[in-house]
C-alpha positions as CSV (number, residue, x, y, z in Angstrom):
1,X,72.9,-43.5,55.6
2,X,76.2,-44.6,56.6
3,X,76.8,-41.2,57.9
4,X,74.7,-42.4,60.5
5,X,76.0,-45.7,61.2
6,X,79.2,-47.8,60.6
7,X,79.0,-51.9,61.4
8,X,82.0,-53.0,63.4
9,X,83.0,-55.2,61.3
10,X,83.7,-52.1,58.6
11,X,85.6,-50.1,61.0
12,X,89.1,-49.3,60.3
13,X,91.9,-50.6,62.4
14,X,93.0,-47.0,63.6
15,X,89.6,-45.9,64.1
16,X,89.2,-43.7,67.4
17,X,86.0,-44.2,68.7
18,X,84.8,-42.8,71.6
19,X,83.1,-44.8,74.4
20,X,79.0,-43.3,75.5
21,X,78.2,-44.7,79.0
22,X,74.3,-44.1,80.0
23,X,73.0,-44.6,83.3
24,X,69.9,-44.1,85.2
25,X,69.8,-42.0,88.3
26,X,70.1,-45.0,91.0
27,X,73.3,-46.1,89.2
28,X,75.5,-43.3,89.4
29,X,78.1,-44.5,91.9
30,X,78.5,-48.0,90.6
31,X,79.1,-46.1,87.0
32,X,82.3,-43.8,88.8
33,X,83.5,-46.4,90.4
34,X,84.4,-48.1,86.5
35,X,86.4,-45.0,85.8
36,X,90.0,-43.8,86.3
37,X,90.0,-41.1,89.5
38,X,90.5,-38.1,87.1
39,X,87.7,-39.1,85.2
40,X,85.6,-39.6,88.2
41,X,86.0,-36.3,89.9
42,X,85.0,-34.2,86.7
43,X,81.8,-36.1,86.3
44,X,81.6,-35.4,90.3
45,X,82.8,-31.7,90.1
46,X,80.3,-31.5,86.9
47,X,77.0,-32.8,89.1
48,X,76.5,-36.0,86.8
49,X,73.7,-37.0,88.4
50,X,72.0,-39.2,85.5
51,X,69.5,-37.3,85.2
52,X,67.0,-37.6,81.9
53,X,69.3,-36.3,79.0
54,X,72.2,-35.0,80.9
55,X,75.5,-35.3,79.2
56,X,78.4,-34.9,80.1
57,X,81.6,-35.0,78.0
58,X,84.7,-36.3,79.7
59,X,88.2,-34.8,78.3
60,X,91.5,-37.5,78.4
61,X,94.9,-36.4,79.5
62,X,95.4,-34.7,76.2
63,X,92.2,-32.7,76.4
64,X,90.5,-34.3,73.6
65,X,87.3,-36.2,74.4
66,X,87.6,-39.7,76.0
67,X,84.2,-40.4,76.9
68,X,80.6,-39.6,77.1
69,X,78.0,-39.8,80.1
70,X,74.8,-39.7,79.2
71,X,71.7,-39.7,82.1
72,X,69.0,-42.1,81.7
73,X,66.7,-40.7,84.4
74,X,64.6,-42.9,86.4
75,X,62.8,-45.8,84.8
76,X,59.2,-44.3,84.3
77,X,58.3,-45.6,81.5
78,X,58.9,-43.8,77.8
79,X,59.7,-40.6,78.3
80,X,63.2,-41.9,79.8
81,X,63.4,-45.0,77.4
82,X,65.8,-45.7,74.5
83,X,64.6,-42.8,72.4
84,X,66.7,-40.6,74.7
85,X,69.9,-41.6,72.3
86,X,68.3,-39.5,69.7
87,X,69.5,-36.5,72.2
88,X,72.7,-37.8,71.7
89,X,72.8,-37.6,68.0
90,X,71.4,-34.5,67.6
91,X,73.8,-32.8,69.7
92,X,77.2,-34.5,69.8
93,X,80.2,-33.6,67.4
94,X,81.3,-35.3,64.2
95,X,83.2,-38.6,65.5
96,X,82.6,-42.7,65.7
97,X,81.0,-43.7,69.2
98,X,80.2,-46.5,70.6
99,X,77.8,-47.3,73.7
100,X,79.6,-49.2,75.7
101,X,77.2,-49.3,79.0
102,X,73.2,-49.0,79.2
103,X,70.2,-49.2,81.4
104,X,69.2,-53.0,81.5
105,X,65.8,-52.3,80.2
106,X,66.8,-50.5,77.5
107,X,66.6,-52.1,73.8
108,X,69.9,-51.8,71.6
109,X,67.8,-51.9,68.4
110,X,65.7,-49.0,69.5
111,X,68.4,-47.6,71.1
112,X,70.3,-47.8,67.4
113,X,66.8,-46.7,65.4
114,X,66.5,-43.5,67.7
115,X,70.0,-42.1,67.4
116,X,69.9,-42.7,63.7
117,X,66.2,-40.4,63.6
118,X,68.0,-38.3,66.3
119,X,70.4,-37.4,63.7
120,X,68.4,-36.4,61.1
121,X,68.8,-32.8,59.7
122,X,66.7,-31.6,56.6
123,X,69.6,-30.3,54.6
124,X,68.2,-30.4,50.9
125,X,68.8,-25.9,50.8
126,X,71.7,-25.4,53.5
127,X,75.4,-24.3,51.3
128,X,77.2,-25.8,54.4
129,X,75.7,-29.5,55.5
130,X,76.0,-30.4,58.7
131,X,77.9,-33.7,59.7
132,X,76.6,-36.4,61.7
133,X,78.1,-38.0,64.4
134,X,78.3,-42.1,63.6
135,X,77.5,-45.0,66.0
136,X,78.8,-48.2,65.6
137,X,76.4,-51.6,65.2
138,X,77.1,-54.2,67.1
139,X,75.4,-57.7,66.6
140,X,72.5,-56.7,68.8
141,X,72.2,-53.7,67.0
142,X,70.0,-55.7,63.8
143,X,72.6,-53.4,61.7
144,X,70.6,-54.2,58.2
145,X,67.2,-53.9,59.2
146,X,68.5,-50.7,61.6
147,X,69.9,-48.8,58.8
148,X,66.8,-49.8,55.9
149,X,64.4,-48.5,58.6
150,X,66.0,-45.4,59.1
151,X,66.6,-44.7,55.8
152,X,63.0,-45.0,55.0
153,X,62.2,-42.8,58.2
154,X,64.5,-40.1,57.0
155,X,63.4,-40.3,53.5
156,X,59.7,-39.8,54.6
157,X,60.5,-36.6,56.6
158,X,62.4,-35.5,53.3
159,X,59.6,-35.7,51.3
160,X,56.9,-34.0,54.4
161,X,59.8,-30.9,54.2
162,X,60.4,-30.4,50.8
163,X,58.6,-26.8,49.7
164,X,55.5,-27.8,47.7
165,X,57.0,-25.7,44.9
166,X,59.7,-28.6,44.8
167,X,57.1,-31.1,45.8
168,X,54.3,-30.7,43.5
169,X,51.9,-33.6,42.1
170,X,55.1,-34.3,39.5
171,X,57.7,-34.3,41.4
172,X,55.8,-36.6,44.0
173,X,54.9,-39.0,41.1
174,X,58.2,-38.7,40.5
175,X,59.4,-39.8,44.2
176,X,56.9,-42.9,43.9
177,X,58.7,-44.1,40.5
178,X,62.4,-44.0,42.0
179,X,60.8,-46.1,44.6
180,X,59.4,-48.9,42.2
181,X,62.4,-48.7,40.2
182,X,64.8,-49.4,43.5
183,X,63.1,-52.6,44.5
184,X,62.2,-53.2,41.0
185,X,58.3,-52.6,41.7
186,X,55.4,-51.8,39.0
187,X,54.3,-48.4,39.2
188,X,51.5,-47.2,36.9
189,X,49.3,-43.7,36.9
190,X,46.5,-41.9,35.7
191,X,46.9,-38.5,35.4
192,X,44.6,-35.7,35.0
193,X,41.5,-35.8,32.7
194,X,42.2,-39.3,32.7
195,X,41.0,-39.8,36.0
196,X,37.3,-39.0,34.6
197,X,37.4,-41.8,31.9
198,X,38.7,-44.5,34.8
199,X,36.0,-43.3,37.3
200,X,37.5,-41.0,39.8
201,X,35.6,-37.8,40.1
202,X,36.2,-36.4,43.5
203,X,40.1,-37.0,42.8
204,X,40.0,-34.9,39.9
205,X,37.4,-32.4,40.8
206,X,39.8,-31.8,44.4
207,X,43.0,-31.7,41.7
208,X,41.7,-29.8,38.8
209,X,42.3,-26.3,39.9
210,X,46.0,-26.7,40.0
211,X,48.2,-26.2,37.4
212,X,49.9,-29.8,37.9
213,X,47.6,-32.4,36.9
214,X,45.7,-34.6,40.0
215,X,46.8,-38.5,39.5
216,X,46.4,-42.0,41.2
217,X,49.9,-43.3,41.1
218,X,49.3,-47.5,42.2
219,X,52.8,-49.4,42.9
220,X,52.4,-53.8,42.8
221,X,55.1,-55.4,44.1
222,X,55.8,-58.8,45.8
223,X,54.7,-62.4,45.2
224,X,51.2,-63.1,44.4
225,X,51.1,-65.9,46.3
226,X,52.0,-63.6,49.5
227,X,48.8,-62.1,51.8
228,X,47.6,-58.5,50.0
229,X,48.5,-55.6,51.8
230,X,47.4,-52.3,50.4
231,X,48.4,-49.3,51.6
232,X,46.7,-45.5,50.8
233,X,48.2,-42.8,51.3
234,X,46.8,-38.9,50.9
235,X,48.8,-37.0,48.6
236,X,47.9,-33.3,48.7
237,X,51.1,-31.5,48.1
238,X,49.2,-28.3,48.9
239,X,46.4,-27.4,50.3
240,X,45.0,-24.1,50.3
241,X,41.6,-25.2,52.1
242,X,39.8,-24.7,48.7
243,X,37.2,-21.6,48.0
244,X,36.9,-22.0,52.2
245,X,40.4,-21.0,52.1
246,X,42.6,-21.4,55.2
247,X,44.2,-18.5,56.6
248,X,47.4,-17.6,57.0
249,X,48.6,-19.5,60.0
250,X,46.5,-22.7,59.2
251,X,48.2,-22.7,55.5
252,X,51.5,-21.7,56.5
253,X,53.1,-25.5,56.8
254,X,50.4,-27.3,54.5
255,X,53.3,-28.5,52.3
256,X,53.2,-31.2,54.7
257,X,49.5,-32.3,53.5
258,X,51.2,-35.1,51.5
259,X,52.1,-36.5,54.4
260,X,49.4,-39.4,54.6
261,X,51.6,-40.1,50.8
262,X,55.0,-40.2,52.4
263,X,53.7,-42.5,55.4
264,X,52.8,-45.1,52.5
265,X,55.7,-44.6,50.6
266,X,57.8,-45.0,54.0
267,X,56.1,-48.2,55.0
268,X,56.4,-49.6,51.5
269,X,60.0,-48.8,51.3
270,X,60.7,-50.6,54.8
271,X,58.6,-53.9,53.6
272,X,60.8,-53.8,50.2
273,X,63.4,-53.1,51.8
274,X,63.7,-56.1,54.7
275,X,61.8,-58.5,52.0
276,X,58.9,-58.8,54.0
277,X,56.4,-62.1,52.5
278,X,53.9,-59.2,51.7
279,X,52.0,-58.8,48.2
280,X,52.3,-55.2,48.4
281,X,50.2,-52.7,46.4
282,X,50.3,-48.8,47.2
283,X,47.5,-46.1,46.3
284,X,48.8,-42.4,46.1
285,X,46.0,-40.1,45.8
286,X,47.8,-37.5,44.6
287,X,46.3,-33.5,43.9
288,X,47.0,-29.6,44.9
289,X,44.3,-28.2,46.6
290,X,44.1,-25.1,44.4
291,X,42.3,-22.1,44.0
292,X,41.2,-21.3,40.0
293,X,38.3,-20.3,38.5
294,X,37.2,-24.1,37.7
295,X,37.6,-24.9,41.5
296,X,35.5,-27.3,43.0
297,X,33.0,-25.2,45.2
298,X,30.6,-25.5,48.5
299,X,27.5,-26.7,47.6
300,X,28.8,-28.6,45.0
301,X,27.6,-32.4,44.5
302,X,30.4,-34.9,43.2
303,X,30.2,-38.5,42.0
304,X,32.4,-40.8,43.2
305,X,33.8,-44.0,42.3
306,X,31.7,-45.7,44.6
307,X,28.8,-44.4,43.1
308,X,27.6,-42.5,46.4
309,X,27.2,-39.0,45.8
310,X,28.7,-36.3,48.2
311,X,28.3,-33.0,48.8
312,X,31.0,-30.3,50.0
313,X,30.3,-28.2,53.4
314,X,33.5,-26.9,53.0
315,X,36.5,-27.4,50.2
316,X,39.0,-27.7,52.9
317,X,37.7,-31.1,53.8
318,X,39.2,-32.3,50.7
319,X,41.3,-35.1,51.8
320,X,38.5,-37.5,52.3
321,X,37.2,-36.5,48.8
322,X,40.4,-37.9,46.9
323,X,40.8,-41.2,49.7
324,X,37.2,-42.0,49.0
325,X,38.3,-42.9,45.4
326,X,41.3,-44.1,45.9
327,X,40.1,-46.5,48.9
328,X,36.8,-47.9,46.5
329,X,39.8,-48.9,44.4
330,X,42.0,-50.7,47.0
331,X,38.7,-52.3,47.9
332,X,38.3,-53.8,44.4
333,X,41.5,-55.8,45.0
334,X,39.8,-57.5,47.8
335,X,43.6,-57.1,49.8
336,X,43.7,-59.3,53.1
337,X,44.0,-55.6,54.7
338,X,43.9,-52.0,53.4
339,X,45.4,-49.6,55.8
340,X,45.4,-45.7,55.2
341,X,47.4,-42.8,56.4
342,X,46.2,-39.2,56.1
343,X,46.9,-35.7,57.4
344,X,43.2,-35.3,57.8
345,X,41.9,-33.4,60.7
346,X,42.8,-31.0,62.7
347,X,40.2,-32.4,65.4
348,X,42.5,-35.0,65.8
349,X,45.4,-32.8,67.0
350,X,42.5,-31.1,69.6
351,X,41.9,-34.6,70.9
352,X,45.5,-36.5,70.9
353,X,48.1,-33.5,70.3
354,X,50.5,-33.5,68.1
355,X,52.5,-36.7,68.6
356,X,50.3,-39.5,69.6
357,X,47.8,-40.6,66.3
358,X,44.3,-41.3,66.0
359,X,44.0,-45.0,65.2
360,X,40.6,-46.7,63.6
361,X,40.1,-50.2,63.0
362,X,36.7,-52.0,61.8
363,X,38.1,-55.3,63.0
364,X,38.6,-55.4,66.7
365,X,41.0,-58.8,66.8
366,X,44.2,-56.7,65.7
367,X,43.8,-53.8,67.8
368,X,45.8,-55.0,71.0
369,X,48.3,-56.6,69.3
370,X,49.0,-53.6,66.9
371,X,48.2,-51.4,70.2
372,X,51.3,-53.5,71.6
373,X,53.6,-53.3,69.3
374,X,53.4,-49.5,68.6
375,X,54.2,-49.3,72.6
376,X,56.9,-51.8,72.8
377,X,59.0,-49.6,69.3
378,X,58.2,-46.8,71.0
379,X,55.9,-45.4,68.3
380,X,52.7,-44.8,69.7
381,X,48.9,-44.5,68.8
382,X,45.7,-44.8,70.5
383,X,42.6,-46.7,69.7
384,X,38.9,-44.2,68.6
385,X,35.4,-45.7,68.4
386,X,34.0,-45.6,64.9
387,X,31.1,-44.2,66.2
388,X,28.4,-45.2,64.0
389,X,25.1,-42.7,65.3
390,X,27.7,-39.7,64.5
391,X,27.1,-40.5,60.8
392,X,24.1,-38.2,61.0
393,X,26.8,-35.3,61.7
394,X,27.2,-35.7,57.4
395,X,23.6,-36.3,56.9
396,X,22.7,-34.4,53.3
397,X,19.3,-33.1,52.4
398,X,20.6,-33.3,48.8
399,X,23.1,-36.4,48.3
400,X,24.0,-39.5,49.9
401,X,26.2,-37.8,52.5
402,X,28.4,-34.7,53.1
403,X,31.7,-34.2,53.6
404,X,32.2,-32.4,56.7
405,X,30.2,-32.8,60.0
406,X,30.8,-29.6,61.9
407,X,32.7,-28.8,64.8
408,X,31.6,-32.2,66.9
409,X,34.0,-35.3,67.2
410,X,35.8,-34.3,63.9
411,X,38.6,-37.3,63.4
412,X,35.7,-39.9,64.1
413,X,33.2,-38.1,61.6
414,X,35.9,-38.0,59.0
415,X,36.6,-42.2,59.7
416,X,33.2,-42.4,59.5
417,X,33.3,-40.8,56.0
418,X,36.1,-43.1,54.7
419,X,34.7,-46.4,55.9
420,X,31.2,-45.7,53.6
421,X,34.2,-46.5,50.8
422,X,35.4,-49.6,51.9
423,X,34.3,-52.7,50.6
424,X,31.9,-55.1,52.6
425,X,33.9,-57.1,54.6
426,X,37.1,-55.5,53.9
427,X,39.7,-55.8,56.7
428,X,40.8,-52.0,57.3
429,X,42.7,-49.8,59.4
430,X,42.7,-45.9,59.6
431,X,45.5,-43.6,60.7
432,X,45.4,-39.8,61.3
433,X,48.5,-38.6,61.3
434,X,49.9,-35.4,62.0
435,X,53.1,-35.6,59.8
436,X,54.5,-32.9,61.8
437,X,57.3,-32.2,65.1
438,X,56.1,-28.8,66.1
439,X,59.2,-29.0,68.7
440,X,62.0,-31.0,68.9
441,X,62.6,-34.2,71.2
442,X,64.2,-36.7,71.4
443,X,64.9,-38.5,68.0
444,X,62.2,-36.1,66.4
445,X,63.5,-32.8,65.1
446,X,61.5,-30.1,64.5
447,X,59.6,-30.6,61.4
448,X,57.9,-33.6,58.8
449,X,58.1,-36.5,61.0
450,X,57.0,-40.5,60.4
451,X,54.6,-41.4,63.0
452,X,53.1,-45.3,63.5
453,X,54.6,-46.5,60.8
454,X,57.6,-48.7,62.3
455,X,54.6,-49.9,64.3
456,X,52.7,-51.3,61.6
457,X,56.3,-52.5,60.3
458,X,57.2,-54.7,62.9
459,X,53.4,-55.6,63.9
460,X,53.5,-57.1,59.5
461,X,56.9,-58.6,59.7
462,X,55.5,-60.5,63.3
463,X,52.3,-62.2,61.8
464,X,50.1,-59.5,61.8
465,X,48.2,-60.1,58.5
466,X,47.9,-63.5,60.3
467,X,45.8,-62.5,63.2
468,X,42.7,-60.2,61.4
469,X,39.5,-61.9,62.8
């Protein structure tokens, strides 16, 4: 990470760093009129207008670079807000910069936390790595809490773009340990057949095709005496869609199916991490949605832990399968709030896009202020109804419910499905996330990606568990 960043108080005495001056459009002339006349007629001769992510690097005497202009745009809103730095990172040379001058609106903190996801390059298979270029942390900058953010941010996307041939059930097990042992957490598992004795049938019977065990991998950390947060994440490392197997576009980035996994594991790191007063326990459901001769099949009627019995419509709804287990357990705990992230439906990318997540909530007193929070870090969601009458959408002639609804409202049918596994009068939160930049923008390359979850950091580390009914 400290590629990324360097605090000013570790900079070296002959340090050169180079100066980044960003303006919005309206400020343009007072911005010239700082800088020597050579200066001022290349940025002129060069059309610095300020526009949204124009940059313009300004060469010294000597021809090597003295400064940076950067355009802010005008101030509507986010598109032209703090994440624009991420630009910065992902384009500018190896060097140490500094930004020196900045819209008045604009946060140094999120200014700091979007160059630092700006710069992020999934590097795990290049022969030559690419280097960063470094911003320096001032004291408005939170430098600590900046860089442990990040770094869980960055980790997260590592885990979404790792190959699922490198990122199987074990070696995502694996990922959770390191974590525990970091922040010197308790990490336990059941694994495979296992999962049977302990009562958790759709987890295994979604797992059992694959030829890496399915598992529940639970991490405790935290004082007891600390509200109960428990956080559930979806773990399938692949996902083939089952016997109603996807085809070859659908399947072709479904290594990031884990990603509900690595949201958890993200969000746990940054509460560890900052030492938030959280009793933290994490749920990884965690299977390969195979294809094998002993694959779970349509028409099929599975137990479950909650003793509800489900039928599969279709194999490829399997990520509500191995929650529904997981989520009874969470429940047990009676946590003061159980939150779950999933790469669930691809109705929710129909309804929201790509960038902007589906958020459920059975508890309407923390929606705004969550609602608030993701706006003001610049990592949005929006609010859907858990619609009770579309429950009839998984009506079963045969079983308690099914697992897929059809082709109407399909992220609200699928919420709909989780809640029947949460325990009565269980604070809980739902989140369907995408997991995945389809373009690049600013601060989010192209690839796994983070979403809410500095959100839900910051909404935690500011009361939230506080402020429930």
């Amino acid at each position: 990470m400290s590629a990324y960043f360097v605090k000013k108080m570790d900079l070296a005495q002959d340090a050169v760093i180079l100066p980044i001056h960003i303006c919005r459009s309206g400020e343009v002339e007072g911005f010239l009129d700082t800088l020597t006349l050579p200066q001022k007629k290349y940025l002129t001769a060069h059309k610095f207008t300020a526009e949204a992510g124009q940059a313009v690097l300004v060469p010294g005497v000597d021809g090597e670079l003295a400064l940076v202009a950067f355009g802010a745009g005008k101030d509507n809103g986010f598109a032209n807000s703090s994440v624009r730095t991420g630009t910065l990172a992902q384009n500018l040379a190896a060097g140490i910069y500094k930004i020196v001058r900045v819209p008045a609106d604009w946060d140094a903190t999120l200014m700091a936390i979007s160059w630092g996801m700006g710069a992020y390059t999934f590097s795990k298979y290049l022969k030559k790595k690419p280097i960063p270029p470094t911003l320096v942390l001032d004291e408005q900058m939170s430098a600590d809490e900046t860089i442990a953010l990040v770094r869980a941010v960055h980790n997260g996307r590592d885990y979404i773009n790792t190959p699922a041939g490198d990122m199987g059930p074990v070696a995502l097990h694996k990922v959770a340990q390191n974590l525990a042992d970091r922040f010197d957490a308790k990490l336990t598992a059941i694994v495979g057949d296992d999962l049977l004795v302990e009562n958790y049938p759709m987890l295994h019977a979604v797992g059992r095709a694959a030829h890496e065990a399915p598992r529940l991998v639970e991490i405790m950390w935290g004082d007891e005496s600390h509200p109960c947060l428990s956080i559930v994440g979806k773990g399938i490392t692949f996902d083939t869609g089952g016997l109603n197997i996807k085809g070859g576009g659908g399947m072709r980035i479904m290594k990031k199916d884990m990603g509900g996994a690595a949201h958890a594991l993200a969000l746990a790191e940054m509460i560890m991490a900052n030492n938030l007063p959280v009793r933290l326990h994490v749920l990884l459901a965690i299977a390969e949605n195979a294809i094998s001769a002993n694959a779970f099949r349509p028409g099929d009627v599975l137990p479950s832990r909650k003793g509800l019995n489900v039928e599969i419509d279709n194999t490829d709804a399997e990520g509500r399968l191995v929650l529904g287990d997981a989520l009874t357990k969470a429940s047990e705990t009676k946590p003061d709030l159980l939150i779950d992230f999933a790469t669930l439906t691809g109705a929710a990318r129909v309804a929201l896009g790509p960038t902007l997540a589906p958020f459920f909530s059975n508890r309407s007193a923390p929606v705004q202020s969550l609602l608030k929070t993701g706006e003001t870090q610049e990592d949005p969601f929006w609010h859907m109804p858990l619609w009770a009458p579309y429950m009839n959408f998984l009506s079963s002639p045969i079983a308690d419910m099914k697992n897929s609804g059809g082709g109407f409202a399909g992220c609200i049918t699928a919420a709909l499905f989780l809640e029947k596994f949460i325990g009565e009068g269980q604070n809980w939160m739902h989140f369907d996330v995408y997991g995945w930049n389809p373009t690049t923008t600013p601060a989010h390359p192209k690839g796994g990606e983070i979403m809410v979850v500095r959100a839900v950091y910051h909404w935690i580390k500011n009361g939230g568990l506080n402020d429930l009914t």
